[in-house]
N, C-alpha and C positions, 0 to 999 in steps of 0.2 A: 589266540595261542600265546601263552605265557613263553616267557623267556626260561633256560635252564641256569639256574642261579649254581647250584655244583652236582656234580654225579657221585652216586652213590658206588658204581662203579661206572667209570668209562665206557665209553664203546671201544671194543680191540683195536679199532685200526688206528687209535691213538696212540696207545702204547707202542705196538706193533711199530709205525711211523718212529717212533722216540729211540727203539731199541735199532730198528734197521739204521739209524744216522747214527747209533754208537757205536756200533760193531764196524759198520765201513768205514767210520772216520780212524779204529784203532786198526784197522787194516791195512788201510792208506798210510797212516805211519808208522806200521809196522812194516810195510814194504820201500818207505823210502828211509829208511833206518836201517833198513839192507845196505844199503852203499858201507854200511861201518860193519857189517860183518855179520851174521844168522845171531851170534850170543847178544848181540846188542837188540836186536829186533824181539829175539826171546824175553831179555828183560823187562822192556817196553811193554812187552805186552803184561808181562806178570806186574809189573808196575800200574797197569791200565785195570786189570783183575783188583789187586789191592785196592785201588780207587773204590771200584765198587761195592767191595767187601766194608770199607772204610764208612762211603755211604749206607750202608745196610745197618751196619752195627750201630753206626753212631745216630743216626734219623730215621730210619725205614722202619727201623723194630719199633719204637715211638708212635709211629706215624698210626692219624686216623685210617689211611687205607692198608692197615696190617691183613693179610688175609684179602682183601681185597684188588679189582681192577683198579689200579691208578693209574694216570697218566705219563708214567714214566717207565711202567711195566716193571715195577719191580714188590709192587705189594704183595702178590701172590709168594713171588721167590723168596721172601724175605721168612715165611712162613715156614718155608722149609729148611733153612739154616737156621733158624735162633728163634725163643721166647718172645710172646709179647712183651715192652717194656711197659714204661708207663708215659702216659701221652701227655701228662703234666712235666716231663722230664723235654720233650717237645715244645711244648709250647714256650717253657721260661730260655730256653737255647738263646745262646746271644749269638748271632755270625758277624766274624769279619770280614774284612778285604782278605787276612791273613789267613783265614779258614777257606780261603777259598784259592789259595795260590795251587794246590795241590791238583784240584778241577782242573785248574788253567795249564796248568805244566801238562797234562796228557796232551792236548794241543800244539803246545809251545816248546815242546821236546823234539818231534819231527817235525815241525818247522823249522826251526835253527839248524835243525841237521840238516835238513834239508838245502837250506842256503847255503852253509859251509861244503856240503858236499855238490853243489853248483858251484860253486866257487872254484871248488879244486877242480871237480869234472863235470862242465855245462851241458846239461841234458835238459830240451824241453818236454819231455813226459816227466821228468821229474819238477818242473817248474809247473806243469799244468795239474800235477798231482798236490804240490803247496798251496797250490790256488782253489781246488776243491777240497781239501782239507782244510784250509781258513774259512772259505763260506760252512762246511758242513758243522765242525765243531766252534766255531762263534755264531755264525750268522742263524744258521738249521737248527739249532740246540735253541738260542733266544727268540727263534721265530714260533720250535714248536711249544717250548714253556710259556712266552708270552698270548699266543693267540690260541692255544689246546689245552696245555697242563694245566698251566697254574690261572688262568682263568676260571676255570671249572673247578679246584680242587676245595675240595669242603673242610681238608685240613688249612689250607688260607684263611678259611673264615673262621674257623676254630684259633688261628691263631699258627702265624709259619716264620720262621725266627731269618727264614730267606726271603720272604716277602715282605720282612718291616726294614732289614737292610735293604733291599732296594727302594725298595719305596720311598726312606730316606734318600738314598741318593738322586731320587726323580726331583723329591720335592728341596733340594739343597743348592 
């Protein structure tokens, strides 16, 4: 039995897996983003919307799984908001660290709110909810891209302008 070198499309329950840990991780901070008030939680989420809209436009459309299952479950979707681009526009993409701060802040938004609003008022379900927010949006996110997504994805091997940045920083 040969190894799977990339999928053509996924199996669902990868996607499926990718998508349930971003919805609950903007959940989870949209509930502890509650302590500052409903309009603040609101934005956060529209903030968290934009994220993804962000990713759609700018590499989704790109991307070899346009139209297709990929492992982050947005190839399909991406189908339905916008034009194929062109996948040469994909592959020459440079990412930064700074390209990537934007990722990070969904995260790193209800955490900090989080601690300051521990601060002011010590609740531990809201300390246990910072704690399943860290694991789900760092730890869940680079467990399911490192050992499901991006393992498997045949735009890596075509060439994925987020997997030569890391891959730099493995081998640095």
């Amino acid at each position: 039995m040969s190894e799977i070198k990339s999928y053509e499309n996924f199996p669902p329950w990868i996607p499926l897996i990718a998508i349930f840990v971003s919805i609950v991780s903007y959940i989870l901070g949209a509930i502890i983003l509650m302590g500052f008030g409903i309009i603040v939680a609101i934005l956060y989420l529209v903030y968290c919307f934009g994220i993804e809209m962000l990713v759609i436009f700018r590499s989704c459309k790109h991307c070899y799984y346009y139209n297709r299952v990929c492992g982050l479950g947005k190839g399909k979707i991406v189908s339905l908001v916008t034009k194929k681009g062109s996948s040469k526009k994909f592959t020459e993409r440079e990412v930064t660290f700074f390209d990537l701060i934007p990722d990070f802040l969904v995260g790193i938004f209800p955490i900090v709110g989080g601690i300051i609003l521990s601060v002011l008022d010590f609740s531990l379900i809201r300390i246990g909810m910072i704690i399943l927010l860290v694991i789900l949006s760092f730890g869940g996110t680079a467990f399911i891209r490192g050992s499901f997504a991006c393992k498997y994805c045949k735009q890596r091997e075509i060439g994925c302008p987020a997997e030569q940045f890391f891959s730099k920083k493995k081998s640095s």
